[in-house]
NUGU-91536 format. One record per residue (C-alpha): residue number from 1; residue in three letters; chain; x, y, z. Coordinates in nm, 2 decimals. Last residue first. Layout:
# residues N
{NUM,"ala","A",{X,Y,Z}} ...
# end
This chain:
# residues 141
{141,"unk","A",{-1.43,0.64,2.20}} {140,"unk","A",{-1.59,0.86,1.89}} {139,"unk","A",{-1.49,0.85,1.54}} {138,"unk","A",{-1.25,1.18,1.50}} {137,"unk","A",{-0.99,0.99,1.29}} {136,"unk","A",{-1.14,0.63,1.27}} {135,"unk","A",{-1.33,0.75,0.89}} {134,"unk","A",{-0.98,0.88,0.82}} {133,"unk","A",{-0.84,0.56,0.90}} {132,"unk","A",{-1.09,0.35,0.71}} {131,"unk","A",{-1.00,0.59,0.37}} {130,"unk","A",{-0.65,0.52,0.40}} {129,"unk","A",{-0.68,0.16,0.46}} {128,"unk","A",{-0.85,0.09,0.16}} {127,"unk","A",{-0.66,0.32,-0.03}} {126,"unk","A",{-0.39,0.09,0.08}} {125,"unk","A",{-0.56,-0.20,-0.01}} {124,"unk","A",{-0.63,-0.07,-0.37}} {123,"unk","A",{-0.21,0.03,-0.46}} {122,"unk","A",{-0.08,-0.30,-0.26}} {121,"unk","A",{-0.34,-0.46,-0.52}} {120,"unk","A",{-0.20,-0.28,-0.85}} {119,"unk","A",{0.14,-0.38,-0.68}} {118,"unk","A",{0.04,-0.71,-0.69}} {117,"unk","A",{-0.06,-0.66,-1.03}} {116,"unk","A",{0.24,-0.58,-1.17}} {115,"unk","A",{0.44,-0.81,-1.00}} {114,"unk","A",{0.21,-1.14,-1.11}} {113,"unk","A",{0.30,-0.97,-1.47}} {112,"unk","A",{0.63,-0.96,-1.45}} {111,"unk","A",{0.66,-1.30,-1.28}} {110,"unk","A",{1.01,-1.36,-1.30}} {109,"unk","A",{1.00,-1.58,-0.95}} {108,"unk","A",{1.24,-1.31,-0.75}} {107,"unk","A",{1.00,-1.02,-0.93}} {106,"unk","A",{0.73,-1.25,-0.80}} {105,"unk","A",{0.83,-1.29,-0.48}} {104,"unk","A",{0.92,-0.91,-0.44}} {103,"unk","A",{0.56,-0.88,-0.52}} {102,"unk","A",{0.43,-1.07,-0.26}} {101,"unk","A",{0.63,-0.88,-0.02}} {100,"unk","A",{0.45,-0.58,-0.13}} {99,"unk","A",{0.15,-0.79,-0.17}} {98,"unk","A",{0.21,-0.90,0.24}} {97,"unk","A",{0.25,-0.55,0.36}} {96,"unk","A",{-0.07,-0.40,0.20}} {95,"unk","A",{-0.28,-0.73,0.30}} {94,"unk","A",{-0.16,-0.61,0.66}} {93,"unk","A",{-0.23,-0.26,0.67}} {92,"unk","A",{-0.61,-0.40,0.50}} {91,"unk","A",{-0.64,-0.60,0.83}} {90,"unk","A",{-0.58,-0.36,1.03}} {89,"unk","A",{-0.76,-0.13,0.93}} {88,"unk","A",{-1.09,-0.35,0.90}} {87,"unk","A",{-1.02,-0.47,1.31}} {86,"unk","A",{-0.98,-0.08,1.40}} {85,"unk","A",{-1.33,-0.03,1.18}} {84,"unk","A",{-1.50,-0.33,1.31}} {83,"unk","A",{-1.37,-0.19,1.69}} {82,"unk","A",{-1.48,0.13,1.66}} {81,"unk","A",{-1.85,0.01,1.51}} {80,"unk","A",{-1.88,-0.23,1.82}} {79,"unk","A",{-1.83,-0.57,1.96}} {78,"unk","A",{-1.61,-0.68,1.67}} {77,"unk","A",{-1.46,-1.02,1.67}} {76,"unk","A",{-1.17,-1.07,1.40}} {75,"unk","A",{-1.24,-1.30,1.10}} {74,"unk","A",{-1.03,-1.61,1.08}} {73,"unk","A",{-0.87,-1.69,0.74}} {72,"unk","A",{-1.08,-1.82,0.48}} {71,"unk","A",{-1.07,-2.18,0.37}} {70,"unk","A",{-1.11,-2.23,-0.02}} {69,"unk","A",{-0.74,-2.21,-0.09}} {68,"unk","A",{-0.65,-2.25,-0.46}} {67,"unk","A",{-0.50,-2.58,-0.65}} {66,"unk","A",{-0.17,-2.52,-0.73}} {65,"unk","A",{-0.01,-2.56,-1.13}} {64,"unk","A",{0.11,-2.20,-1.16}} {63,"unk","A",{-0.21,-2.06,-1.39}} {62,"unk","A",{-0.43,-2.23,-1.08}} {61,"unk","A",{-0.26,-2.03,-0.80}} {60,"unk","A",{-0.30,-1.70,-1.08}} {59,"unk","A",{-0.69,-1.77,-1.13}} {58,"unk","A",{-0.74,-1.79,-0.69}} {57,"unk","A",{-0.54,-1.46,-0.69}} {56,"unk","A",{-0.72,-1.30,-0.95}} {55,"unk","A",{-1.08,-1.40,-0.83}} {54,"unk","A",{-0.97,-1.36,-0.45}} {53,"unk","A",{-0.85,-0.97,-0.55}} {52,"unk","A",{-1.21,-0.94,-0.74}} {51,"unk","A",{-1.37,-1.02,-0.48}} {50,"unk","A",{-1.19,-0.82,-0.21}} {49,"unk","A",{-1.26,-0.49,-0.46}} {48,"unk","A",{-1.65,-0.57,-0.49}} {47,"unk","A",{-1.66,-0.64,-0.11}} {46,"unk","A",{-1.51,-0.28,-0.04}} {45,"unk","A",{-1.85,-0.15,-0.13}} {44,"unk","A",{-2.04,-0.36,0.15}} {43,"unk","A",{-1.81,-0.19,0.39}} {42,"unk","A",{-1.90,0.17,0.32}} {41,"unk","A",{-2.29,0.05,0.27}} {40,"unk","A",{-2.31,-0.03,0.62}} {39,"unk","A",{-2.08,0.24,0.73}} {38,"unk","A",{-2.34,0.53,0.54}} {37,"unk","A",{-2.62,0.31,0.64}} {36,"unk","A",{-2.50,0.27,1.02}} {35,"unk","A",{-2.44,0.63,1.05}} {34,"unk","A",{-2.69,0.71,1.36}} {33,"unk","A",{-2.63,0.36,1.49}} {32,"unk","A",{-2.55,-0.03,1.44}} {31,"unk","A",{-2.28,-0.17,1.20}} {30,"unk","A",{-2.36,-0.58,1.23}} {29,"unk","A",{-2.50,-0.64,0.88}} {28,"unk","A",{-2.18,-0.43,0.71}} {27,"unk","A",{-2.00,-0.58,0.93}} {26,"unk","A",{-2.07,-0.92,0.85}} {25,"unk","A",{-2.06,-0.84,0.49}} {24,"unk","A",{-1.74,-0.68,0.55}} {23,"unk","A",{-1.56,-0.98,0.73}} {22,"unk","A",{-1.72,-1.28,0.53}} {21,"unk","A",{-1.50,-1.06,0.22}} {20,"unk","A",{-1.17,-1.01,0.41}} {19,"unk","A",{-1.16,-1.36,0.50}} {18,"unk","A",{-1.17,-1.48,0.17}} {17,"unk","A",{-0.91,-1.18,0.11}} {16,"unk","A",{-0.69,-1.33,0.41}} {15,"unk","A",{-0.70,-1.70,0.20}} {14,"unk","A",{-0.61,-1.58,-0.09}} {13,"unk","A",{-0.32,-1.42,0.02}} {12,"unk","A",{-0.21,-1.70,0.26}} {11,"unk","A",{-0.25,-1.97,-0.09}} {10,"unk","A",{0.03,-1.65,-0.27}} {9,"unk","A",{0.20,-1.78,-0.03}} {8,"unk","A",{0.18,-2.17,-0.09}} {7,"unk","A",{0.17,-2.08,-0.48}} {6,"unk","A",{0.45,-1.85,-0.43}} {5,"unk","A",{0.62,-2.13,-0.20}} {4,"unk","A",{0.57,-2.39,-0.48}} {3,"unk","A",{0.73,-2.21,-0.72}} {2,"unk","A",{1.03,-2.16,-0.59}} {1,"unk","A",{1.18,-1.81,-0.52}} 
# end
């Protein structure tokens, strides 16, 4: 692994947690119902955790000699609660696949420390995901 494809992937990362940020505020705004505080303030919480992923990743890209993202990734359209929470799931599955990859990277790299937190990541986006699926699991059609 070459140092500037981590930086370039490790670009994608930062870029999908950008995302992940305008996508739970907007969420959190746009949840609508009977439990729109509890969802509301379920998606507002996750921002803390996204922020401090971009922070990390956005330090690390500079640490290696890159200069960090500042475009996010496109945020998925939502009509509904279901659909936000499906889109949410999704999206934290996926930042859970590409840390684990991430990490091999680093590993590849000899980035002990880059590894260790990437896995520390692939540990918080999969609690993430965890938690969103449960709330899916007897959320009406």
């Amino acid at each position: 692994m070459d140092k500037q494809t981590l930086i370039k992937n490790l670009n994608e990362d930062l870029s999908n947690e950008l995302s992940a940020i305008i996508q739970y505020i907007t969420y959190a705004a746009k949840a609508s119902g009977p439990f729109r505080p509890q969802l509301s303030q379920f998606f507002l919480t996750e921002v803390a955790d996204e922020q401090l992923h971009a922070q990390f990743l956005a330090n690390k890209i500079v640490a290696l000699g890159g200069e960090p993202t500042t475009v996010a990734a496109p945020v998925p359209p939502a009509k509904n609660n279901r659909e936000m929470l499906e889109a949410v799931l999704k999206a934290e599955k996926k930042a859970a696949a590409g840390y684990s990859q991430r990490a091999q990277e680093a590993e590849a790299f000899g980035d002990k420390g880059l590894v260790v937190q990437l896995e520390d990541m692939v540990r918080d986006e999969s609690g993430h995901s965890e938690e969103t699926a449960r709330i899916l699991q007897d959320w009406p059609l």
